[in-house]
C-alpha positions as CSV (number, residue, x, y, z in Angstrom):
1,X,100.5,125.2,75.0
2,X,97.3,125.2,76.8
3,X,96.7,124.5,80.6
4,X,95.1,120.9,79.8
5,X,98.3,119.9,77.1
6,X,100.6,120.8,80.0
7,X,98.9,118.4,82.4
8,X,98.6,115.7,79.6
9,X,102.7,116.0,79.0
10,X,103.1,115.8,82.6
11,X,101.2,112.8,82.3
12,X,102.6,111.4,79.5
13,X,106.2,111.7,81.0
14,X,104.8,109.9,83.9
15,X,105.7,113.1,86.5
16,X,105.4,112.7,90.6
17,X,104.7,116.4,90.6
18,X,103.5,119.2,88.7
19,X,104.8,122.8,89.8
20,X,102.6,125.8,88.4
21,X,103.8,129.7,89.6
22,X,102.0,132.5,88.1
23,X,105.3,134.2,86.0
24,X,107.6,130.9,86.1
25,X,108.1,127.9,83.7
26,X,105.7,124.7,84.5
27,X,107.7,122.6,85.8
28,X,107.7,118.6,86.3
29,X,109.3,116.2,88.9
30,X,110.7,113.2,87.1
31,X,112.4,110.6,88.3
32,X,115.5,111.5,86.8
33,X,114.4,115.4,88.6
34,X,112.4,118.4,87.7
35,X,112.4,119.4,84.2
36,X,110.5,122.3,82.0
37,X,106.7,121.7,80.5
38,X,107.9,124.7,78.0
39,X,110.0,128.0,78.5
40,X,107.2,130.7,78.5
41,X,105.5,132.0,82.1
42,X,102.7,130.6,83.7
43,X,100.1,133.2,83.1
44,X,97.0,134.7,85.3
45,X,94.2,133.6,83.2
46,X,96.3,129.6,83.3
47,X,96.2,130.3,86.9
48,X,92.4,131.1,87.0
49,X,91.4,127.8,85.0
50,X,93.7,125.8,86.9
51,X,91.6,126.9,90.2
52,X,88.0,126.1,88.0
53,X,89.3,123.3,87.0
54,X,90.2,121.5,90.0
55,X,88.5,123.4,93.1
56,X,85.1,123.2,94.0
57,X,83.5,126.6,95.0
58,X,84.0,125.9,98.6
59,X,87.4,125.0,97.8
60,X,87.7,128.1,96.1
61,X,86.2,130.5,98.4
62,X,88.8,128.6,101.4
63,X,91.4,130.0,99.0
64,X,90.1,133.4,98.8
65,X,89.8,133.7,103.0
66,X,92.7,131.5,103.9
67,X,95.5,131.9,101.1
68,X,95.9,128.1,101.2
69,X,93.7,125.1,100.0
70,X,94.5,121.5,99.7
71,X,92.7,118.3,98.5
72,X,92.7,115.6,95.6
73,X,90.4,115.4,92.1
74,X,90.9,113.4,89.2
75,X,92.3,114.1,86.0
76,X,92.2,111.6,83.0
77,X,91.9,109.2,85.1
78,X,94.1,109.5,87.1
79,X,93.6,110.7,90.8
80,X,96.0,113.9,91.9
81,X,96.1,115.8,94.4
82,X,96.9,119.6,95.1
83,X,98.1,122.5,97.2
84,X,97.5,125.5,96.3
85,X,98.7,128.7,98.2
86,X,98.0,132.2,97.0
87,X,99.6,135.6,98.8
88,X,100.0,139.4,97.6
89,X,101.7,138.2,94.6
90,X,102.9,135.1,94.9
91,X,100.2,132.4,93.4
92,X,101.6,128.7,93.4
93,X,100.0,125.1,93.1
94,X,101.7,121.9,93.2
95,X,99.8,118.7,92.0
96,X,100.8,115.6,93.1
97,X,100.0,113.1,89.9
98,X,100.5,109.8,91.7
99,X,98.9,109.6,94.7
100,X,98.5,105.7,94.8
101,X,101.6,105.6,94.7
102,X,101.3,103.4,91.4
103,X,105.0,105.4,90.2
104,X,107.0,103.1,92.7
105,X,106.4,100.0,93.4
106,X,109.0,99.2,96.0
107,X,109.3,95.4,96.9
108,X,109.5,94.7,101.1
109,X,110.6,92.6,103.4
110,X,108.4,89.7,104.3
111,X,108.9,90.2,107.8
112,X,107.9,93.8,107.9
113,X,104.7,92.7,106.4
114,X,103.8,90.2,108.2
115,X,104.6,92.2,111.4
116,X,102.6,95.6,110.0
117,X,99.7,93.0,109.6
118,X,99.8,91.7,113.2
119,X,98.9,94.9,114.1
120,X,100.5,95.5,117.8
121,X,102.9,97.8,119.2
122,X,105.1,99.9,117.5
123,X,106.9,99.6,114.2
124,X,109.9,102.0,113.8
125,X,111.0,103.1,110.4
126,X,114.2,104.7,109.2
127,X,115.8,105.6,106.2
128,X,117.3,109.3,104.5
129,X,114.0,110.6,103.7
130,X,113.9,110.6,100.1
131,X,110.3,109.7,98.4
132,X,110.8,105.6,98.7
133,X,110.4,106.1,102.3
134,X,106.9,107.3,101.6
135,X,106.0,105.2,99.1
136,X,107.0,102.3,101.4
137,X,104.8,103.3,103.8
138,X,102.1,104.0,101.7
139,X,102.6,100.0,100.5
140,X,102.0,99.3,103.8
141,X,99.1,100.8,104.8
142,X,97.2,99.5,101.2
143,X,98.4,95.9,102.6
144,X,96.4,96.8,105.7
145,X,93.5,98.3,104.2
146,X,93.3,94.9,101.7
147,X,93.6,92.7,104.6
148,X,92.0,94.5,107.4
149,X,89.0,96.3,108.7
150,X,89.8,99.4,110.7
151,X,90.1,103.3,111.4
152,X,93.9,104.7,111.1
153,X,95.2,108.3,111.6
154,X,97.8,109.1,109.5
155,X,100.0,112.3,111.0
156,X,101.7,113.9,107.9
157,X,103.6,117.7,107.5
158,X,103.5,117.3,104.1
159,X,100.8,116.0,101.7
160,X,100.7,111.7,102.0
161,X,99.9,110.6,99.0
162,X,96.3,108.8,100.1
163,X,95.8,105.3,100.2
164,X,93.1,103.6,97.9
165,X,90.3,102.2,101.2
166,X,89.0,99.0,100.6
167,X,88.2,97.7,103.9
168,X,90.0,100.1,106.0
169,X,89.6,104.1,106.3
170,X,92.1,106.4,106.9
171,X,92.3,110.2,108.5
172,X,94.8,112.9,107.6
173,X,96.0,115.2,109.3
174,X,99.0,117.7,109.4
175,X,99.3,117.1,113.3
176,X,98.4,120.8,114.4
177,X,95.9,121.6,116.7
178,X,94.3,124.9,117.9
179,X,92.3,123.2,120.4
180,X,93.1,119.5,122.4
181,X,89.1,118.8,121.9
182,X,90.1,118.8,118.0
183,X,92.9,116.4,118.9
184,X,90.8,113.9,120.7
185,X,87.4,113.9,118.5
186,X,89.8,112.9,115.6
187,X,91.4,110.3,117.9
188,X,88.4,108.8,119.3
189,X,87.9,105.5,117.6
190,X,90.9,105.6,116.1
191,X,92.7,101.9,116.0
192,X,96.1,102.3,114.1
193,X,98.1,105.6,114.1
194,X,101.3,106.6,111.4
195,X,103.6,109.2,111.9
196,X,105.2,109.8,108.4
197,X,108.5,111.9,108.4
198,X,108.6,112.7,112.3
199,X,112.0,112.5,114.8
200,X,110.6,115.6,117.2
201,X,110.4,114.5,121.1
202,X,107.1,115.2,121.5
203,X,105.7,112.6,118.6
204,X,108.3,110.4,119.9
205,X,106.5,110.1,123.5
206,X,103.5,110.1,121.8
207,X,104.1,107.1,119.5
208,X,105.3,105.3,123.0
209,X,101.8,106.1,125.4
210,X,99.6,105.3,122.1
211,X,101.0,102.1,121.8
212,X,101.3,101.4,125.8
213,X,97.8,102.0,125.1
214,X,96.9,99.4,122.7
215,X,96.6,101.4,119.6
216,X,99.2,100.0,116.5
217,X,101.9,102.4,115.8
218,X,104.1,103.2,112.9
219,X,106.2,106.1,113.4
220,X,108.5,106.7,110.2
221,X,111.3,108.8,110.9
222,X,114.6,109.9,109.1
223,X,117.6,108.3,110.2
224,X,121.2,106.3,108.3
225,X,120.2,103.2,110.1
226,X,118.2,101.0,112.3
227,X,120.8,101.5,115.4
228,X,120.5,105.5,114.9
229,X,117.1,105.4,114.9
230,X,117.1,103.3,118.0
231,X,119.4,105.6,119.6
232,X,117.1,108.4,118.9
233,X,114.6,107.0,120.2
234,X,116.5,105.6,123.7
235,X,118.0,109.3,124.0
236,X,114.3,110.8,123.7
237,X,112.5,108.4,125.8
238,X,115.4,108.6,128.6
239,X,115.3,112.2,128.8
240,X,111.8,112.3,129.5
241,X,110.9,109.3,131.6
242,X,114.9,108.2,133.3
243,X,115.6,105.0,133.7
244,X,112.5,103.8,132.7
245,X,112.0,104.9,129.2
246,X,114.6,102.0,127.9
247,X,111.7,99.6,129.5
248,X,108.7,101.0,128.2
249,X,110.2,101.2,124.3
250,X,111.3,97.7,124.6
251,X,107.9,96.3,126.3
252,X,105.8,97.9,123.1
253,X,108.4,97.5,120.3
254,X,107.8,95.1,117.6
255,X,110.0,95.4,114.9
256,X,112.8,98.4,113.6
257,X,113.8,98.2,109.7
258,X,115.6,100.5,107.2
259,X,115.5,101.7,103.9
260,X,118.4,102.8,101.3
261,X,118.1,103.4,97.7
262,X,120.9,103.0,95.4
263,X,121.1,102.6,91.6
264,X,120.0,99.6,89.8
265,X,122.1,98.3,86.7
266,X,119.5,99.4,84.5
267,X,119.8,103.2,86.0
268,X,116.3,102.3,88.1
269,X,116.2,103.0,91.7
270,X,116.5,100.0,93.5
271,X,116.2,99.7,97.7
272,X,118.3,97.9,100.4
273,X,116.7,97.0,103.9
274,X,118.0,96.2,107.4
275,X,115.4,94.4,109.9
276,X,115.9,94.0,113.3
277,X,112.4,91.9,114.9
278,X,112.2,92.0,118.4
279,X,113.3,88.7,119.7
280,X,113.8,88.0,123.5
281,X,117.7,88.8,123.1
282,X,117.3,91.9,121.1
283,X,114.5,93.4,123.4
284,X,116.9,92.6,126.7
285,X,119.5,94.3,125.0
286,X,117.1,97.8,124.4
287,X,116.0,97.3,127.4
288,X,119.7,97.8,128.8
289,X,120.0,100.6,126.2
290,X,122.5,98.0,125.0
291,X,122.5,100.0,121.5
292,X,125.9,98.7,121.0
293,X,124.9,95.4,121.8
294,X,122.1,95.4,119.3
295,X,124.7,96.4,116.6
296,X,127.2,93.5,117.4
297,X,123.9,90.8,117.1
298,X,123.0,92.8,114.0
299,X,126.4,92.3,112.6
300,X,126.8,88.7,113.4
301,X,123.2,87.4,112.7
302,X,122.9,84.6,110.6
303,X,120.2,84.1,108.0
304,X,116.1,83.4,109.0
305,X,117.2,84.8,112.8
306,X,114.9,87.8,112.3
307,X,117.5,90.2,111.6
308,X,118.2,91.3,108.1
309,X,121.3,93.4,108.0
310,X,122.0,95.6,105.4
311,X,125.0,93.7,103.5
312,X,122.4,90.8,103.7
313,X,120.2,93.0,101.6
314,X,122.7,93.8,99.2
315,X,124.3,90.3,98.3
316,X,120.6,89.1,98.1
317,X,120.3,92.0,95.4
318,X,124.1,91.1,94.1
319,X,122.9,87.6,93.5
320,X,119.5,88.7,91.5
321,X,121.7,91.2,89.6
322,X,120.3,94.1,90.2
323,X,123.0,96.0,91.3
324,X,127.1,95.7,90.5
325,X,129.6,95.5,93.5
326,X,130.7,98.7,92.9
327,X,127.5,100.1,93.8
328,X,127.3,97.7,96.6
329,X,130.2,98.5,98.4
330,X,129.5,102.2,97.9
331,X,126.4,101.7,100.2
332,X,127.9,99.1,102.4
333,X,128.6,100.3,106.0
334,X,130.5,97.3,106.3
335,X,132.5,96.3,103.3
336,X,134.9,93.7,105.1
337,X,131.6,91.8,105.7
338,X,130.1,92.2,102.5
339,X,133.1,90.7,100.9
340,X,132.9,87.5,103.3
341,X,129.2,87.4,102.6
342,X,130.5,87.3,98.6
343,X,133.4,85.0,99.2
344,X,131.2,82.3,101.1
345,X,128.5,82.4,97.7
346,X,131.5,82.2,95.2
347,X,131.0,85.5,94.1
């Protein structure tokens, strides 16, 4: 099987990733996992087309000096994009296949729209960290860039799978700096910055003085919930600034939401939300560091209050049928509730 069949029947099967290692099987990333293109070695001479067929000769000779390269072509069609690292004997690419993010199309909450589109303060994100997370985000900032005209750093570790720009423009960047100059001619200009997959202190009190500054924020960050993303942040922010880091998050907040997949009835993945919007009570209460308090108004909120709470989510996808109660409850956090939230819709 030839270098170009393998990428057409990673195609065909509709893969996130392609994995390519000099001596190993091609391997895909399926939904369902990663899976074998066919059970002979990637060989050298695969390896060397793979490189002529996707780098460019500066690309290339970045390769040959720095043992790592990175970037996006087009294949069939279909835009990918790749990392490829070479060292002593160890030669490896990995193509992402979808980088729209076309693969999963993961329906939101209107709130967290509409709030991403307002464009102030800070946005908090949470969820376990699993690829919905990303492709959430990346829904997100394609909203933007449909609806609004602007310059956006997005701060990635790993490769985010790039946004189609139609009236907006967006920066990557890894977040690593040799200089601060390098740090501040990227920034300068800049009117929205994303922090995908961060929970360190330092990006933390960034995300807070960026906002304080004007500048839209959405820091995504790996968490179970709202609340313990909350208190991550509280626990940072105190730390660093006392008694007055409780203040300053809840002055620039805007809105904190989750995200938690589970398995649909028809074996699809389907996702779960919490929202919490930051109404007067709810910012008093993080500005007390009242992260107890916020979970009690969580638990007890009532429908169209700007709070979404995650058995909320799942009874409205119990009702639509897109998940059975055993499922349901699994996730739950709160199954008592849930099954007064079924009882009171005859379910």
């Amino acid at each position: 099987m030839s270098l170009t069949e393998l990428l057409l029947q990673a195609k065909a099967k509709k893969a996130e990733e392609f994995l390519f290692v000099v001596g190993s099987e091609p391997r895909v990333r399926l939904p369902s996992g990663w899976v074998s293109l066919r059970s002979s070695p990637a060989l050298m001479t695969e390896w060397n087309l793979l490189q002529q067929s996707l780098l460019n000769s500066q690309q290339k000779a970045v390769l040959d000096t720095t043992g790592v390269v990175q970037g996006e072509t087009s294949f069939e069609s279909v835009r990918i994009g790749f990392s490829f690292f070479q060292q002593d004997s160890t030669m490896k690419a990995v193509l992402d296949m979808d980088l729209d993010g076309s693969r999963q199309e993961i329906p939101l909450p209107p709130s967290l729209l509409e709030t991403c589109l307002r464009m102030k303060g800070l946005v908090l994100l949470s969820g376990p960290g699993e690829a919905g997370q990303v492709w959430a985000l990346h829904r997100i900032l394609q909203k933007l860039s449909e609806e609004k005209s602007f310059v956006g750093v997005v701060f990635s570790r790993k490769a985010f799978p790039q946004v189609r720009e139609a009236k907006a423009c967006y920066l990557y960047h890894k977040g690593e700096f040799v200089r601060q100059e390098e740090r501040q001619s990227l920034m300068a200009g800049v009117d929205m910055v994303v922090f995908d997959d961060h929970d360190d202190e330092a990006s933390i009190e960034e995300a807070l003085a960026l906002a304080e500054k004007g500048l839209f924020v959405i820091y995504s960050m790996k968490a179970p919930s709202v609340i313990n993303a909350l208190r991550r942040a509280l626990s940072v922010l105190g730390g660093k600034y006392g008694e007055h880091g409780a203040p300053r998050l809840a002055e620039v907040l805007s809105l904190a939401s989750g995200q938690y997949p589970m398995s649909g009835l028809g074996g699809e993945k389907v996702f779960a939300h919490e929202v919490l919007l930051m109404k007067p009570q709810v910012r008093s209460l993080v500005e007390d560091e009242d992260v107890k308090g916020v979970d009690n108004l969580m638990a007890n909120s009532s429908e169209n209050s700007g709070i979404l709470t995650l058995n909320q989510s799942l009874l409205q996808h119990l009702i639509r049928r897109r998940v059975d109660l055993k499922t349901a409850f699994e996730v739950s956090r709160d199954p008592d509730n849930l099954d007064q939230l079924l009882k009171k819709v005859g379910i």
